[in-house]
N, C-alpha and C positions, 0 to 999 in steps of 0.2 A: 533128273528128268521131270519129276514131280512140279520146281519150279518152274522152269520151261512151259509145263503144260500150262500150269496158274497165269504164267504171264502173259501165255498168247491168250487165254480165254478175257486176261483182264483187257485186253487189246479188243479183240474183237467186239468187248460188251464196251467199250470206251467210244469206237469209230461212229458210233451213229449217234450218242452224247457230241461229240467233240464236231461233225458236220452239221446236227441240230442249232447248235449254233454260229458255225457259219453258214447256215442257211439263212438265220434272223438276220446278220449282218449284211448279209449282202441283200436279202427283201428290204431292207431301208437306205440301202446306197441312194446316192441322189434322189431323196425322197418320193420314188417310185412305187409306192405303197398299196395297199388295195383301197377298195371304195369307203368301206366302213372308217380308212381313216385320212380321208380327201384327200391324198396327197400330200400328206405331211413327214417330214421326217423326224427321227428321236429326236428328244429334247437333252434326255439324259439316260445314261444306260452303265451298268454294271454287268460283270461275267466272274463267275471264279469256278476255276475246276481245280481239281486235286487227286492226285494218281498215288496209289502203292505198289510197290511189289518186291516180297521175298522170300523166303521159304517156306513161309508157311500160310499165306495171304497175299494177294493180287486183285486191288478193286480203283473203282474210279468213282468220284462223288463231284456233283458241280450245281451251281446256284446262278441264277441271274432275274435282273428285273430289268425295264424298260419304261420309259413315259415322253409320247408326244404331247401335244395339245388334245390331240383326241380321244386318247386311249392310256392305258395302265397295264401292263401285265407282268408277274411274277414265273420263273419254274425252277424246280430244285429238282433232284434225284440220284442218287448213287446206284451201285453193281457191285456186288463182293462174290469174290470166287475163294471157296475155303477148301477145308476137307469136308464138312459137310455137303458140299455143294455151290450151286449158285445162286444166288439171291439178289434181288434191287428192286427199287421202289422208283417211281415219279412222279413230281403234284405238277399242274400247269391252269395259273387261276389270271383273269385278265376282265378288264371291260372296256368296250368302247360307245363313245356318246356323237 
């Protein structure tokens, strides 16, 4: 039961990771973008997620960056569900010119 519980909790904390960035993906589908970056679409872009889960740990950790012409942004952040609890972090650092 205990893993069960780890797993769904690592789920629940995974689904808004895991739509966060298909949210980025699809805000740059046919470079339909906002103002701040004219109308440009990615030049180049990276994603990587990573999921656990077993009896004694259930978390999810993921990274990405992006760069059009106009703009640069980074974000990282994990979720770990233990027996201590639950815990996660997120950094999200970007500029645009």
């Amino acid at each position: 039961m205990r893993a069960l519980t780890r797993t769904v909790a690592a789920i629940s904390l995974a689904a808004p990771v895991l739509l966060g960035c298909a949210g980025l993906a699809s805000a740059h589908e046919g470079g339909d973008m906002d103002a701040a970056h004219e109308g440009s679409s990615p030049e180049a872009h990276f994603v990587e997620v990573q999921f656990i889960a077993n009896e004694t740990t259930a978390g999810i950790a993921g990274s990405g960056s992006f760069v059009t012409p106009n703009s640069v942004e980074h974000f990282s952040g994990f979720a770990v569900a233990d027996d201590e609890g639950v815990s996660g972090s997120a950094t999200d650092s970007g500029a645009s010119w």
